[in-house]
N, C-alpha and C positions, 0 to 999 in steps of 0.2 A: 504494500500500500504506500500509496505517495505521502511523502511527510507532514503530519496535520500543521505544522509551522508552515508551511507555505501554501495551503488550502489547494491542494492539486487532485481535490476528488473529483473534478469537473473534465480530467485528462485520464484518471486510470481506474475510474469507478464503472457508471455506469453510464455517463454518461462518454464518449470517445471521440468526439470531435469537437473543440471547443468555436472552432469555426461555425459549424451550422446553430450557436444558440447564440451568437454574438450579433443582436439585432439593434438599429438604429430609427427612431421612428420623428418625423420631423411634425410638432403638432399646431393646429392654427385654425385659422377661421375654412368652413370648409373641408373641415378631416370629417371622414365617419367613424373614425376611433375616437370617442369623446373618452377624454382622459381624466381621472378623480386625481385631486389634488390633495392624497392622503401624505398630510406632511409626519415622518416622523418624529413626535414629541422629545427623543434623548436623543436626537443629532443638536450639536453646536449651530449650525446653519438655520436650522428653525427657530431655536429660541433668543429670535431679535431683542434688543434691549429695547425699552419702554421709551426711554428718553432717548431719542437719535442724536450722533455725537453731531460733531463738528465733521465734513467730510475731509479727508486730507485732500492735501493741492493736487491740483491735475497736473499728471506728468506732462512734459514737453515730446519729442518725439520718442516714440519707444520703435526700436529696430529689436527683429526678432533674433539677431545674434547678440543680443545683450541677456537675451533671455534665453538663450542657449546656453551658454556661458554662467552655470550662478557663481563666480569666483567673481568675472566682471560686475555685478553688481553691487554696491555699496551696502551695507550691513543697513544703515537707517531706510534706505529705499524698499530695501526686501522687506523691514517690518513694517513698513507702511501700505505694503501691496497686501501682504499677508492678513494684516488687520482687516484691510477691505473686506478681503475674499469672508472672514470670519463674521464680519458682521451682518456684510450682503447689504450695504447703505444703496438703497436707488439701484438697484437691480433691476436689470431688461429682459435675464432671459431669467429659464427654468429649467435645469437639468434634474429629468426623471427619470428615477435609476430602478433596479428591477422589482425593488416592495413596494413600488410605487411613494417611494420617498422623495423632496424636492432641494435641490441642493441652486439657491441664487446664486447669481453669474451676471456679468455683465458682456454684452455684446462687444466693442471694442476690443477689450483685452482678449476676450476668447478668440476671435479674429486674427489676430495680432499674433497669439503664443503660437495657434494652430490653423494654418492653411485652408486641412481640409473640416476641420471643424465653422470656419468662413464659412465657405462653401455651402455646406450645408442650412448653417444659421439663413443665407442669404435666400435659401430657397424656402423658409418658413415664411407664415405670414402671421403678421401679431395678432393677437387677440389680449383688449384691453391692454394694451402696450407691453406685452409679455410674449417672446418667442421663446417656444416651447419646443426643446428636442429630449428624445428618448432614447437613456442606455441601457440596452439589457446581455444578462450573458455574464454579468460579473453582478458582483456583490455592492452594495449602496457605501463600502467603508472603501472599497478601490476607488470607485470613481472620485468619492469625497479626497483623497491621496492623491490622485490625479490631475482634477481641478485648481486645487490649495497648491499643486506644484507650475500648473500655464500660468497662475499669479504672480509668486515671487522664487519658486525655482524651492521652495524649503520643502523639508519633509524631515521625517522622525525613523531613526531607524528600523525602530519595531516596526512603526506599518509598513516600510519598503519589505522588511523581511516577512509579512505576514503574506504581502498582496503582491508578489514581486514575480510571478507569472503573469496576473489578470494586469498589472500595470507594464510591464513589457507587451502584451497584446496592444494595451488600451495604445503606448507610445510609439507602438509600429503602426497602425490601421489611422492612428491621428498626426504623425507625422510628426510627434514631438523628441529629435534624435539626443538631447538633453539629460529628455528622465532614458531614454532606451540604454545610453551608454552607463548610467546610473545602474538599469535592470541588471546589467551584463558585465558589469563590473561586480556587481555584489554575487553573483552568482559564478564567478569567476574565481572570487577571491575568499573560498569557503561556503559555499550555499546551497552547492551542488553535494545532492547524499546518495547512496547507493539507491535509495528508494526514489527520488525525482527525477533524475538523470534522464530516464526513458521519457519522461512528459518533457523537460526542458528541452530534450535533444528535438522530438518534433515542433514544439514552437520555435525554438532557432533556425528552424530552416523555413518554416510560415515566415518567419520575421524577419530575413535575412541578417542574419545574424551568422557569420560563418566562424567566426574566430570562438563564440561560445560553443558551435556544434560538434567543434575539431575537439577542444575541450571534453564534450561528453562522450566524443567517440573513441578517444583515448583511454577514460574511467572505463568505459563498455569492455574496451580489450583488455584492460590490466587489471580488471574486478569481474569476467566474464559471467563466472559460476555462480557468486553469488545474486548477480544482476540479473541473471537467466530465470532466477526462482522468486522475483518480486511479482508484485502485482500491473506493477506497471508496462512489464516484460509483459505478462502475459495479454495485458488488455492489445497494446500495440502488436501482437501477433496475430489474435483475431482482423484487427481493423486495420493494419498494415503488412501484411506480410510480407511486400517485396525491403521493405523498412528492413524488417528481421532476413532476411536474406544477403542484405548488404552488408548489415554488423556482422555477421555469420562469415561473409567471407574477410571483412574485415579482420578478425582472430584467429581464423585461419590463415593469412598471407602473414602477421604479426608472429603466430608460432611458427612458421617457416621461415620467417627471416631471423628467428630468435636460432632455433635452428643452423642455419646457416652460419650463423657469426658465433656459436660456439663450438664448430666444426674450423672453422678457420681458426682459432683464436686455438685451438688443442694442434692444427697442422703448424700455425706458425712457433709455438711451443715447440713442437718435434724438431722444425728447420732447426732454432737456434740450439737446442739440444745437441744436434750434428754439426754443427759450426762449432759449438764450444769442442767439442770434440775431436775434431781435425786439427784445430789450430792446437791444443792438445798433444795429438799425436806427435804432430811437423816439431815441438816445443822438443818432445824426449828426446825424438829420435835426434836432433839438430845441437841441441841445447844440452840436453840431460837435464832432469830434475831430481836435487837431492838424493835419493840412492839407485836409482836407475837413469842409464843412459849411453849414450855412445862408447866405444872402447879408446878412443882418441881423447875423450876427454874427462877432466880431471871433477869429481864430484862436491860441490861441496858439502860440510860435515854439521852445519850447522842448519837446523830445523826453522828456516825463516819459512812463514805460509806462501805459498805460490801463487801468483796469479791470476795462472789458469784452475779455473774449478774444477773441471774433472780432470787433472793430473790426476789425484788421490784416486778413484776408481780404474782409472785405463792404466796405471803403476802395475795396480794388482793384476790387472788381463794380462798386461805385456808379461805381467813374470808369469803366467800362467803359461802363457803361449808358448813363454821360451822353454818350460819344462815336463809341457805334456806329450805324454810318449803315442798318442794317437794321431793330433795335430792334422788330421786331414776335412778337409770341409766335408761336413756333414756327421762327422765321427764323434764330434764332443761340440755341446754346444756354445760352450767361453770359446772354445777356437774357430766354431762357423761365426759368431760374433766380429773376432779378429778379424780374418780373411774377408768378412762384408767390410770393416772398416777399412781393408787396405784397396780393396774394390774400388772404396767410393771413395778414396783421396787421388788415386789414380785417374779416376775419371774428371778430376776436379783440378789437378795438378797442370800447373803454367811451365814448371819447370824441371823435368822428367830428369836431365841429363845433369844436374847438380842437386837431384833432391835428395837427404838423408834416408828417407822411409825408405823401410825393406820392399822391394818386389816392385817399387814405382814405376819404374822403365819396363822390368818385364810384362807389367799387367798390362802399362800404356797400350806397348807393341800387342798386346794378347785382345785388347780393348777394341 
């Protein structure tokens, strides 16, 4: 089940498509939907105060990348927009939300923060100097989070966190990229739970929203098993399947390339394994180390650590090699070991006709 922190029964319950209940209804003189103005009593928005204050001044121009921006806006401007929106002084419109709750607004500003919320406003017609549009599909505490943010850009974390799908709808469908980056930010930076993931990931692609869907589709592949047995999984299998077929091969290309890069990562282990090895070998035969080594040269007696790391193992082979009485490849296996080692420096050797290792020349020519 989707996390009750972020109210996502509306994506993995019963209902599965948040699109077809996300309705807009523009109301006025002329509608045949006559609409009851049952105002909520415990909304802040309804209960106007008795004595109407003082309005605050009308702003000068308001450009709507001021209002994209709430860092650009002054700390005194935002609480005075804010204030507005809370008291609703001289209010022109009416947003009616799904309990038939009424949340005042004004015409201008709504206009101004959101394009297509214009739009729509412009296609109502007043009644008693009140245009009337209709939000349904989400709950009457989003839209109110919604509105109070086209104002002055503020908002409370709790509610962002409570309504933080329904108002990523509400900022994609109304054009407000402000609160969207807001949505997608908090949901980016801890909000996403093994239980949402599956509803966030389909509204980020409704909302284009790509950089959050990359995000869930990564959780999907590195929490697969447990996200497989959510509720959330299961509703978008019914209603999506080609959805689950794409995460499906998703995990599957993810363990194949996991796969892959611990397959190379154990070959290239092995190479330098034989590199250390050879350089090794070229060290005794050439060099001598410590108690083994050429008959030309002179050892020394003091036990300083070597260099080379596997001197100490290939020491013991060499003395093995030189003192087993079988010695033929295939015969004993420290000395088919040998003989692959002197194989494959011969094959690797630049310098055949000055190299110390035994058999270098002859295997070259045999090579």
């Amino acid at each position: 089940m989707a996390s009750p922190d972020l109210h996502t029964s509306w994506l993995s319950s019963t209902v599965e498509s948040f699109g077809g209940s996300f309705n807009i209804r523009i109301e006025g003189e002329g509608s045949t939907d006559i609409v009851e103005f049952l105002e909520d009593q415990t909304s802040p928005v309804c209960n106007l105060p008795l004595s109407i204050p003082e309005p605050p001044p009308l702003p000068g121009k308001i450009h709507s990348r001021a209002l994209a921006n709430s860092d650009c806006v002054p700390k005194e401007t935002k609480d005075t927009w804010d204030r507005l929106f809370k008291e609703g002084f001289e209010a022109d419109v009416h947003v009616i939300t799904e309990d038939g709750s009424v949340i005042p607004a004004h015409y201008t500003l709504l206009t101004v923060a959101s394009p297509v919320l214009g739009n729509l406003l412009q296609q109502s017609k007043v009644s008693n100097g009140i245009k009337c549009i209709k939000i349904v599909g989400v709950s009457h505490g989003a839209v109110y989070v919604f509105i109070r943010f086209l104002y002055s850009a503020c908002y409370d974390e709790g509610d962002v966190k409570k309504f933080v799908l329904h108002l990523l709808v509400l900022s994609h469908f109304y054009s407000v990229p402000s609160l969207k980056r807001v949505c997608i930010n908090h949901l980016e930076q801890g909000w996403l739970t093994l239980d949402n993931v599956i509803d966030v990931l389909q509204l980020a692609r409704d909302c284009d929203a790509p950089r959050l869907a990359l995000f869930c589709i990564r959780m999907v592949v590195g929490n697969f098993k447990s996200i497989s047995s959510t509720e959330g999984w299961k509703v978008m299998r019914r209603a999506n399947p080609a959805l689950e077929q794409e995460l499906l091969e998703f995990v599957v290309e993810a363990d194949t390339r996991k796969q892959d890069r611990l397959k190379t990562i154990e070959e290239k282990k092995v190479y330098l394994q034989l590199h250390e090895a050879m350089e090794a070998l070229v060290h005794i035969c050439r060099d001598g180390c410590q108690t083994i080594g050429p008959r030309d040269k002179v050892l020394k007696t003091s036990h300083v650590a070597c260099s080379f790391s596997a001197c100490k193992g290939l020491e013991s082979l060499v003395r093995h090699f030189s003192s087993c009485k079988i010695k033929v490849p295939g015969g004993c296996v420290h000395c088919k070991r040998m003989w692959q080692m002197f194989e494959l420096h011969s094959r690797i050797c630049e310098e055949p006709d000055h190299c110390k290792v035994p058999l270098c020349r002859a295997s070259k020519w045999k090579f």
